[in-house]
C-alpha positions in Angstrom: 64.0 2.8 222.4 64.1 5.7 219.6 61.8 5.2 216.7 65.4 4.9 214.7 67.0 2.8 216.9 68.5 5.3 219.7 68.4 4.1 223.1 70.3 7.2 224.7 68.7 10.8 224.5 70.3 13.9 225.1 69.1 17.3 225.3 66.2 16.6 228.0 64.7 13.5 226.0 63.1 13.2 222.2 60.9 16.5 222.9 63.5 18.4 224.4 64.4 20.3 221.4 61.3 21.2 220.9 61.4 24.0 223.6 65.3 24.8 223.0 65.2 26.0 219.8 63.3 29.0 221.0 64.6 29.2 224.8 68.3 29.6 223.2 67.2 32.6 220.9 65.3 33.9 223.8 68.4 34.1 225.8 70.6 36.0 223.5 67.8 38.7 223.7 67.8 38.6 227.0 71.2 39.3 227.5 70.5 42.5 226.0 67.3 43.6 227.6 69.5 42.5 230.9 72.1 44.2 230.8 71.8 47.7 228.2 73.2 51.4 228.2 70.5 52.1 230.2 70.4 49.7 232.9 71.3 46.2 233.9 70.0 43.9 236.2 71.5 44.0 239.3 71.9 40.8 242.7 74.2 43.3 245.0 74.9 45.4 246.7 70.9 45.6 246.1 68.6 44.0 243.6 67.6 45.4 240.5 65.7 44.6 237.5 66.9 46.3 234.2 64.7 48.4 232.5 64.1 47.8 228.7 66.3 49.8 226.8 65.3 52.9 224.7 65.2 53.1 221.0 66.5 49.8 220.5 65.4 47.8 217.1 65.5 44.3 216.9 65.6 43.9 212.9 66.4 45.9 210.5 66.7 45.1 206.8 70.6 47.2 206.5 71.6 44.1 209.6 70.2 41.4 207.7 71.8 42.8 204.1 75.2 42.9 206.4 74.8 40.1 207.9 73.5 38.0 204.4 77.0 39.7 202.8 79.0 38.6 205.7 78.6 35.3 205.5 78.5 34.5 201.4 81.2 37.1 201.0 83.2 34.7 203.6 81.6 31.7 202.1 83.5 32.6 198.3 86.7 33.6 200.2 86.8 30.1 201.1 85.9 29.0 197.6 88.2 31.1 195.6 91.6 31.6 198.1 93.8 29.1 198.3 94.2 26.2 201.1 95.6 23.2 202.1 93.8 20.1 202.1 93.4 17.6 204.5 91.3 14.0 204.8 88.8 13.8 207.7 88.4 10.4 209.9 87.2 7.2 208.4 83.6 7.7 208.3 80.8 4.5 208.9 80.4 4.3 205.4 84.3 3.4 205.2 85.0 6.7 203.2 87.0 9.6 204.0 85.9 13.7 202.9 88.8 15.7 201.9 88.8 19.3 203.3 89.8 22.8 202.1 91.5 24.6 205.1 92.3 28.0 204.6 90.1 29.8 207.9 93.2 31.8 209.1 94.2 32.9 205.8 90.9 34.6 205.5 91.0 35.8 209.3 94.1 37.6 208.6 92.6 39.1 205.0 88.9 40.1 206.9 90.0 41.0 210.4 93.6 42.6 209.0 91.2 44.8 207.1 89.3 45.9 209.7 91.9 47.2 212.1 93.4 48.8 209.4 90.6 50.8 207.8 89.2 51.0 211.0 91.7 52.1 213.6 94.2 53.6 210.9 93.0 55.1 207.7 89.2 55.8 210.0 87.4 55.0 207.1 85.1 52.2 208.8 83.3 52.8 211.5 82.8 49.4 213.6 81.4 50.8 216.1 78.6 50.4 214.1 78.5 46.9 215.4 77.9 48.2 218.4 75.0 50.1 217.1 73.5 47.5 215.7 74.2 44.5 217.6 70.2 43.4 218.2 69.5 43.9 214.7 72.5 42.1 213.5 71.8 38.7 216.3 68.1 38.7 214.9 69.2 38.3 211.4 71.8 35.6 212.8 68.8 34.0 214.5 66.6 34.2 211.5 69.7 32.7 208.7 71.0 29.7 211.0 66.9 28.5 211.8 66.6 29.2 207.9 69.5 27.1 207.5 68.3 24.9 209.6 65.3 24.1 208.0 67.2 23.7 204.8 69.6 20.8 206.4 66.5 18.6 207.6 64.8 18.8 204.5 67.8 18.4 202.2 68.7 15.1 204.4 66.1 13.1 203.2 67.7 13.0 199.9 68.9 9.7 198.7 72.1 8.5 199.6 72.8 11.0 202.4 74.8 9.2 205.2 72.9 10.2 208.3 74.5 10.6 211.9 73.7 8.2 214.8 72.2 10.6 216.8 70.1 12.4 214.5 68.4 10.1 213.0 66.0 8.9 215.7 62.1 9.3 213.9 61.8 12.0 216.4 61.6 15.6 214.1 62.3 17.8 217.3 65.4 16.2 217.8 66.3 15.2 214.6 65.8 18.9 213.5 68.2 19.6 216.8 70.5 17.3 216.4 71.4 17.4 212.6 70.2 14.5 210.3 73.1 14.6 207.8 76.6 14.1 208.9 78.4 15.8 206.5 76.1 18.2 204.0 78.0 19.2 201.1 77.5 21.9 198.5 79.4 22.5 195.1 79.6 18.9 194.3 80.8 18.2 197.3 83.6 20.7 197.2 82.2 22.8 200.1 81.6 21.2 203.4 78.3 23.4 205.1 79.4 21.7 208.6 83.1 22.5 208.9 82.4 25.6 207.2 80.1 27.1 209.6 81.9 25.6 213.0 85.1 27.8 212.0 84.6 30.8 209.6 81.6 33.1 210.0 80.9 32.9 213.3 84.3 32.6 214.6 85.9 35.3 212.8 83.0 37.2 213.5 83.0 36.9 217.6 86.6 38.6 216.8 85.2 41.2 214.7 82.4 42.0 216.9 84.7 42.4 219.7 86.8 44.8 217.6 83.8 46.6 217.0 83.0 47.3 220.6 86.8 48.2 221.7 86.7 50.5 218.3 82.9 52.3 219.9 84.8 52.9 222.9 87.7 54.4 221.6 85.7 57.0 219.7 83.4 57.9 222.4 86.1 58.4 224.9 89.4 58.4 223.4 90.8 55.5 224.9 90.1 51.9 224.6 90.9 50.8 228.2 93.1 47.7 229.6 89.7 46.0 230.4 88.8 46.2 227.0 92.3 45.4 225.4 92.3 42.1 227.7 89.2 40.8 226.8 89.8 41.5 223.3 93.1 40.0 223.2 92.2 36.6 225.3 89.4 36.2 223.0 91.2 36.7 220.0 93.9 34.4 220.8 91.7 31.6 221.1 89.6 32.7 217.5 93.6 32.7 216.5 94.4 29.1 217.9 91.3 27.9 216.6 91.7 28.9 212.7 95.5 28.2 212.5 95.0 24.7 213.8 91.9 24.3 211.5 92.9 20.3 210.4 92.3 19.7 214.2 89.1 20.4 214.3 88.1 17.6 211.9 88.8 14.8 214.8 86.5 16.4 216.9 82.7 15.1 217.7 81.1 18.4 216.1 82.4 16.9 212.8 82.9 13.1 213.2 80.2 12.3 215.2 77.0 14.9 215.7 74.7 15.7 212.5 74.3 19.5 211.1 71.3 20.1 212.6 70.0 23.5 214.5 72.1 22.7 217.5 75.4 23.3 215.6 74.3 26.1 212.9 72.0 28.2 215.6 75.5 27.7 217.8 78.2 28.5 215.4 76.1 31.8 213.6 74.5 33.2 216.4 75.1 32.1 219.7 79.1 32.0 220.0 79.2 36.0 218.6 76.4 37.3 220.0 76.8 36.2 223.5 80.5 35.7 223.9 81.0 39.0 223.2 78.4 39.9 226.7 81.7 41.0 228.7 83.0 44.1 225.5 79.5 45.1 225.2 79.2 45.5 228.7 82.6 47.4 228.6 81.4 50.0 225.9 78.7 50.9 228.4 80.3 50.6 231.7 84.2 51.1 231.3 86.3 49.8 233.7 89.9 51.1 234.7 91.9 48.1 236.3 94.5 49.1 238.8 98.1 47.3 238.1 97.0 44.9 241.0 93.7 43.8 239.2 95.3 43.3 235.7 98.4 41.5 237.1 95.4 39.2 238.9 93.6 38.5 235.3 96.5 37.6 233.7 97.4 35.6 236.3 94.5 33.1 236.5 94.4 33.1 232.5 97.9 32.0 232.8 96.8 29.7 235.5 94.4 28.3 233.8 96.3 28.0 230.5 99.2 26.0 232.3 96.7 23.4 233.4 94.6 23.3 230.0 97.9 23.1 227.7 100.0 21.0 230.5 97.5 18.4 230.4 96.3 18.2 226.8 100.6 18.0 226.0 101.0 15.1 228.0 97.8 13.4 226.6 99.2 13.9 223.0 102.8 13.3 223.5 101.7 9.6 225.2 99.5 9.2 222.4 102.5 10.2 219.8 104.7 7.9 221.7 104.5 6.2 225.0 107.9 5.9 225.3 108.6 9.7 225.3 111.2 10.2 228.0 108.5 13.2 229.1 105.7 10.9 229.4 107.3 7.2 229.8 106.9 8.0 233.7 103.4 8.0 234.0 100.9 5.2 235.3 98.3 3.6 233.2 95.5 1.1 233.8 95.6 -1.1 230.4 92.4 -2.1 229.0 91.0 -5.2 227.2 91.2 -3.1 224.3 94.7 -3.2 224.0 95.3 0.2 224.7 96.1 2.4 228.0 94.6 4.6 230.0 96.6 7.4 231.8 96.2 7.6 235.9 99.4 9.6 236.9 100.3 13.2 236.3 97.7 15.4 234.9 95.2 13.1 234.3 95.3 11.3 237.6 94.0 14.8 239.4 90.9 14.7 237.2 89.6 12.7 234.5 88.8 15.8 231.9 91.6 18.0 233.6 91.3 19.6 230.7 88.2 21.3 231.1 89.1 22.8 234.3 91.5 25.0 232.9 89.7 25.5 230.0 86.9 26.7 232.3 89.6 29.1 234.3 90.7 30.8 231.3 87.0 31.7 230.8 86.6 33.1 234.2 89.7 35.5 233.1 87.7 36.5 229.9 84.8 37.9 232.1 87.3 39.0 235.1 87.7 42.5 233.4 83.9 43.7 233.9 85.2 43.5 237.3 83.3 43.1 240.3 80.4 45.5 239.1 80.0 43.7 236.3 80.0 40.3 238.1 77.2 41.7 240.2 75.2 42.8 237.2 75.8 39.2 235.8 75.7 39.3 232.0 79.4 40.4 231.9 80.1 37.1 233.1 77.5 35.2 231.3 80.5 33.3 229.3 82.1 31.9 232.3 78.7 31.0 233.9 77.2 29.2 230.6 80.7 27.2 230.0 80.8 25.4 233.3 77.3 24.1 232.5 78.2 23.2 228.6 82.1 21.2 230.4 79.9 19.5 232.8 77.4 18.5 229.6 79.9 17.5 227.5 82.1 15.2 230.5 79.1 13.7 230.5 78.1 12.6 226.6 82.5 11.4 226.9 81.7 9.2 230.1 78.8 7.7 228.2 80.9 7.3 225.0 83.8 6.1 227.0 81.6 3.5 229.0 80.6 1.9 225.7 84.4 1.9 224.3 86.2 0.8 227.3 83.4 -1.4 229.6 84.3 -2.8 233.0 87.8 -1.2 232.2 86.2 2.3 232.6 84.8 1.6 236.1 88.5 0.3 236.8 89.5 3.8 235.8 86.9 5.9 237.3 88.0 4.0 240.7 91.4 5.1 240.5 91.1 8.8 239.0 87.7 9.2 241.3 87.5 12.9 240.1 85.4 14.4 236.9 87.1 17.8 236.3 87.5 19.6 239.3 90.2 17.5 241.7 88.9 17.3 245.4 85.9 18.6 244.4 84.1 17.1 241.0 
């Protein structure tokens, strides 16, 4: 048992974190020593290491006065524009925080902006981005573990509400995990957590993208169809993302996991700088999709989107209302809990159906490197690194759902005997 009381430890046990917060920084870098203008590594149709690239710097004080402006110029758009506001879940102190949503209405005033003064009037160079893109992750790197350190001190102030799972007596994974549920700023006025899940990183990934469709346009004229797909299937998740900002507030990032190093070092750094492994690639190594190859991306993003939006509709229209002529047809195992449990339709193929399509439409992202940039690997890193984080987080819900539902979830895993992947996982 945790010093605080935790019986259940994630993250490869109390010490775990101890290693991660440096092996995830040392993987963003090595996405760019692995794959670079110069070289990348190579499994077929030979093997081949990458050679370090050439008049690269990894910090610069311009990135870090770019990237320190990015995120408190975004920080007052959120103060001073308007936005709805919306209560978050009852928290275990009984109370609920109210929140100011106004994400898209500062993606459409930031990224608007960009296109415009960038692809119209030529004023701004983003490919500068490009450029920079090392320098700019370092100073990501350095401001979310600066953050970081700020959120584990600051949590120890009186009357913080802590989160379950970061408060074990364990500093490594307390550090990791996030002490404080909810850190607030401004008199509580400015939430740090939901602030940082949806507006600077986010918003950046699409910006960063933009940057690297906007290099290659300048250098050869053209921004190409691999480029434009990849740019457009990542946008339009950054897109669904902001304008369905209230969503987010039921989700475990903010109801359940502290603000810890796991969730600022994601949201700042990790999300734009490696997410956007497939454009970088593209600046370097273009690729011109024949009709037949686009026509097959788009088809297994579609794919994939029927399967993830089929199956999350169903779950929320039986939630809405059971007896929903759409939904009233499906099975259900009840529970001693009073409630039901769905084991027809989509959710009797798999019991996070969900995920799978989620994880197809992430194979379509990386599909436009092509199969040269599947065989230098980095391209795809996206695709690669969100099957493992799916499989991670089925597993935190079985445990969550073996507390909540007992005996009754065995019941359920008996009858829908798959995880995500039906016949298979």
């Amino acid at each position: 048992m945790g010093k605080g009381g935790t019986t259940h430890f994630e993250f490869f046990g109390p010490h775990g974190p101890a290693v991660l917060v440096f092996a995830l920084p040392a993987v963003c870098y090595a996405l760019i020593i692995g794959c670079n203008k110069e070289s990348c590594l190579q499994l077929w149709p030979e093997f081949k290491l990458p050679s370090f690239p050439q008049n690269v710097s990894f910090y610069s004080n311009e990135a870090m006065l770019v990237y320190l402006a990015w995120f408190f110029g975004v920080a007052l758009l959120h103060v001073i524009l308007p936005g709805p506001k919306a209560e978050g879940v009852v928290l275990p102190n009984g109370k609920r925080l109210t929140y100011k949503l106004n994400a898209f209405r500062i993606f459409l005033l930031t990224y608007g902006a960009a296109l415009y003064f960038g692809f119209v009037s030529r004023q701004l160079d983003l490919g500068w981005l490009y450029d920079n893109f090392a320098q700019l992750l370092t100073a990501a790197i350095l401001f979310s573990s600066a953050l970081s350190v700020y959120l584990y001190a600051s949590s120890f102030k009186k009357g913080a509400l802590l989160s379950g799972h970061g408060a074990t007596g364990y500093p490594a994974y307390d550090f990791w995990m996030g002490r404080e549920l909810n850190p607030r700023l401004l008199g509580g006025a400015f939430d740090l957590k939901e602030f940082c899940e949806l507006y600077p990183g986010m918003i950046g990934w699409a910006l960063i993208n933009l940057g690297m469709a906007h290099k290659q346009w300048v250098a050869t004229g053209s921004v190409t169809t691999s480029m434009l797909l990849v740019n457009v299937f990542q946008l339009y998740y950054v897109v669904d993302a902001l304008w369905c900002e209230k969503a987010i507030l039921t989700t475990m990032d903010i109801t359940t996991d502290g603000f810890g190093f796991m969730l600022a070092f994601g949201d700042l750094a990790w999300v734009p700088f490696t997410f956007t492994s497939c454009a970088r690639y593209l600046v370097d190594y273009p690729q011109h999709l024949s009709p037949a190859a686009t026509c097959l991306v788009l088809g297994v993003k579609l794919l994939g989107y029927a399967i993830f939006r089929g199956a999350n509709s169903q779950k929320d229209m039986f939630r809405a209302n059971p007896a929903d002529p759409r939904v009233a047809h499906l099975k259900t195992l009840k529970t001693e809990r009073g409630t039901q449990l769905i084991i027809s339709g989509w959710w009797g193929t798999a019991r996070h159906i969900n995920y799978f399509g989620d994880w197809i439409m992430g194979v379509a992202w990386c599909m436009p490197a092509g199969l040269q940039g599947l065989a230098a690997v980095v391209p795809y890193f996206y695709c690669i690194y969100f099957a493992s984080l799916l499989i991670h987080r089925e597993r935190r819900d079985e445990h969550a759902c073996r507390l909540k539902y007992g005996k009754d979830w065995d019941k359920y895993c008996a009858l829908v005997r798959y995880r995500i992947v039906p016949y298979l996982y």
